[in-house]
N, C-alpha and C positions, 0 to 999 in steps of 0.2 A: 527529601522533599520532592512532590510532583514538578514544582517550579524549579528554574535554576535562572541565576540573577544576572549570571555572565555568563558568555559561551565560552565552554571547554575548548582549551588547546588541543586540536590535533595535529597528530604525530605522526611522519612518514615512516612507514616500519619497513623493516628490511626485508627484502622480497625470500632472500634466502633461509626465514624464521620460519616461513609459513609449508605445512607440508600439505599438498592436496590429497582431499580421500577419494570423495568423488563430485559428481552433476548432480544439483537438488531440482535443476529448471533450466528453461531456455526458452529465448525468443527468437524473432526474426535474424537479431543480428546480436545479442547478449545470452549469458548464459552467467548462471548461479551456484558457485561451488560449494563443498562443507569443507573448510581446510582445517588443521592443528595451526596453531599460531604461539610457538615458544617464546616465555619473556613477555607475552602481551600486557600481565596486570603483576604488578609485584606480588612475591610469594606464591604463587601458581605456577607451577612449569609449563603445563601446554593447555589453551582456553580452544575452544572449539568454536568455531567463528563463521559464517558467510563469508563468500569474497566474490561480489558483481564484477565481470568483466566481459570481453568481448567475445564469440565466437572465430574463428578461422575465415579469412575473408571479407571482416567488416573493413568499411570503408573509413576514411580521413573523418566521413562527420560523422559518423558515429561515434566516433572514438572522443571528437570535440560535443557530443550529445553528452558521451559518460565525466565527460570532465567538468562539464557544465551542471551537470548532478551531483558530481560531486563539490564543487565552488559551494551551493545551495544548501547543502548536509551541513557544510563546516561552520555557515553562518546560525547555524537552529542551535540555540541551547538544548542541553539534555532534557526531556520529557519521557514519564515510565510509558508513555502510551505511544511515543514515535520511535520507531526504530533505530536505535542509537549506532552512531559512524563511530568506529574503533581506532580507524588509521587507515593509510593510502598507500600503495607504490604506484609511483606514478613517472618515474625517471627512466624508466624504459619501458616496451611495448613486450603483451599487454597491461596497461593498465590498470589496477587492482582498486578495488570500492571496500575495501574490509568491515562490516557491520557485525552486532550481536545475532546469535545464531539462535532463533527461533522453532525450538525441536518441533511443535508440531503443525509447521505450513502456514496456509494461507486460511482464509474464514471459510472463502468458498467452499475448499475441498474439506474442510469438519464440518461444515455443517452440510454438506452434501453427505458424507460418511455418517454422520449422526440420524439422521433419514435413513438411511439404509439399514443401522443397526437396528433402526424402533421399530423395522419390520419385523426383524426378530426379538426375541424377548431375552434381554439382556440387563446384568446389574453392575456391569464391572465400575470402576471410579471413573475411569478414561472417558466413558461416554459424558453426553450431559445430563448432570443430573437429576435437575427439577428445569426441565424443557426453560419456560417462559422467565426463570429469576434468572437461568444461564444467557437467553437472549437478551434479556435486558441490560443485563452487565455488559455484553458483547458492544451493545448502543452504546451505553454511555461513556464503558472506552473508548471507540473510538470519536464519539462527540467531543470529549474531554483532550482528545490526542489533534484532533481538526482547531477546537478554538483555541488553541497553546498556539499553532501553526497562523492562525489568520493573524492571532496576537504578535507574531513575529513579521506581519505583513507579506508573507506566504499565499500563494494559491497553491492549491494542490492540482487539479483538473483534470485527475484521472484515478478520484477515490470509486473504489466498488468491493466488494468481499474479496475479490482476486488480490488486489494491491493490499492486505490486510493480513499480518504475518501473527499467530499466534503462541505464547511466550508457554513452556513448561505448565505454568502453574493460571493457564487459559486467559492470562492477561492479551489483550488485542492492542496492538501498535499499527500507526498508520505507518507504510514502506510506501518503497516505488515511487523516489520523486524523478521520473525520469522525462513529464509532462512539468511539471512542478516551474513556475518561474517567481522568482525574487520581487516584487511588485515596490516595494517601500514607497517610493511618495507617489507612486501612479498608481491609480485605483482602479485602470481597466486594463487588462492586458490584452491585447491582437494576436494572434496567431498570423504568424507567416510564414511557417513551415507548410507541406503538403503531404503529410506522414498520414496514414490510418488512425481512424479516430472511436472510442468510446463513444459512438454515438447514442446506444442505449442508456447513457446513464448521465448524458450531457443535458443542461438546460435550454432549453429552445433557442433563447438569446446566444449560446455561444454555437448551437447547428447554424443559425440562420445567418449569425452576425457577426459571429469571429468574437464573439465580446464574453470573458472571463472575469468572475470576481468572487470576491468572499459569499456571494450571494448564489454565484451559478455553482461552487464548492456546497452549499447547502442542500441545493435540489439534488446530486450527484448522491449526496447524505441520506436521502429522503428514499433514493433509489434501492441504495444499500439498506436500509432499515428494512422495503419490502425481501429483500434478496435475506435476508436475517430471518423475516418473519413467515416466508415460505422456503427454510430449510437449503435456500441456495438457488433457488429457482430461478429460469433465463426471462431478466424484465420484458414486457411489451411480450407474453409468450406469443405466438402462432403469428405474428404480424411481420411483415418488411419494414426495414428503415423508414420506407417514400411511407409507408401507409400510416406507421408511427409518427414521425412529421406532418402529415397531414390532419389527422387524429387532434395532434395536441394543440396546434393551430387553432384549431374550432372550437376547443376547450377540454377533451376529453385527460382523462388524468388514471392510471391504473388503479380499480376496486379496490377496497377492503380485501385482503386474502382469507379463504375460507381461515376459521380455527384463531381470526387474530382475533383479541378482546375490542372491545368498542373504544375504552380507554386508549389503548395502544396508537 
């Protein structure tokens, strides 16, 4: 079932099960590994897994950032289209985020890859197949993967193709709750961190006003459908942040992309 009724029990896994292979990514202050994880699912010996944790030199709150991610994972029941949490080590330092492993990346880089290949003429399965039935799948995973999340009283607030991990079999799951805050009976969240921001893909109300909600999670949606429908392309292209704020202020709103349907 898409649905799950009750939230899964997770399990702290033994840190000494997990064999690292290598770096899949990295940020500022986290990085992304592909490890072996022995014993993970009964009758499997070794499941190939993610494990978010921190870089060499992160500080105290980052580390209370990743914990805090991970608190937020534990409460989401299972969803095929959210990135599902495996287990944790988390009893000494680093810290470990253990998730299902997503062979191939994030939306952005396929479908930036997928543009690249249709320059040349290609047939293989890997690519996508029939362009616009594959985009549209890509949508309504992740639509389908967002209202499960709002449903669980969730903001996400830092959805875009980048935070968007795709499964083997091209299924799309929303990741990256590392902006992500627990809302339950409060309907607007504030920001009071001072951390770098998504600004291109945020809703005016939460640039101007600090103000987050299942609503500004939509516009963020709206961004990524174009970033879907232009093959991964950079929103607001050729513009500054100030210019793009200023822009939407006054009403303007990014075009139709050449090649999209009218319907779309």
């Amino acid at each position: 079932a898409a649905y799950a009724n009750t939230p899964t029990t997770h399990k702290a896994f033994p840190r000494d099960q997990l064999n690292i292979i290598k770096e899949l990514g990295h940020g500022a202050f986290g990085q992304v590994l592909l490890a072996e994880a022995s014993g993970m699912t009964q009758g499997s010996k070794v499941t190939l897994v993610a494990v978010k944790t921190l870089k060499d030199g992160a500080g105290q709150s980052d580390k209370a950032d990743l914990i805090r991610e991970l608190d937020l994972m534990k409460k989401l029941p299972d969803h095929c289209n959210v990135v599902r949490l495996l287990g944790f080590c988390v009893e000494e330092d680093p810290p470990y985020i253990i998730v299902e492993y997503q062979s191939r990346g994030n939306l952005k880089d396929l479908l930036e890859d997928s543009r690249n290949k249709r320059r040349r003429v290609y047939g293989n399965r890997h690519g996508l197949s029939n362009t616009s039935k594959d985009l549209m799948k890509f949508a309504k995973d992740v639509a389908d993967g967002m209202a499960f999340i709002s449903s669980q009283r969730c903001i996400h607030r830092d959805l875009a193709a980048r935070n968007v991990l795709v499964a083997e079999d091209m299924t799309c799951k929303v990741s990256d709750f590392g902006l992500a805050r627990d809302v339950m009976d409060v309907r607007v969240y504030e920001r009071r961190s001072q951390g770098p921001l998504p600004m291109r893909w945020m809703a005016l109300e939460s640039i101007l006003n600090d103000v987050y909600t299942t609503e500004s999670d939509v516009w963020s949606y709206g961004v990524l459908l174009w970033e879907i429908v232009t093959l991964g392309a950079r929103p607001y292209p050729a513009m500054a942040p100030s210019e793009m704020i200023d822009k939407l202020q006054s009403g303007y709103r990014m075009p139709k992309p050449q090649h999209c349907q009218e319907e779309l």
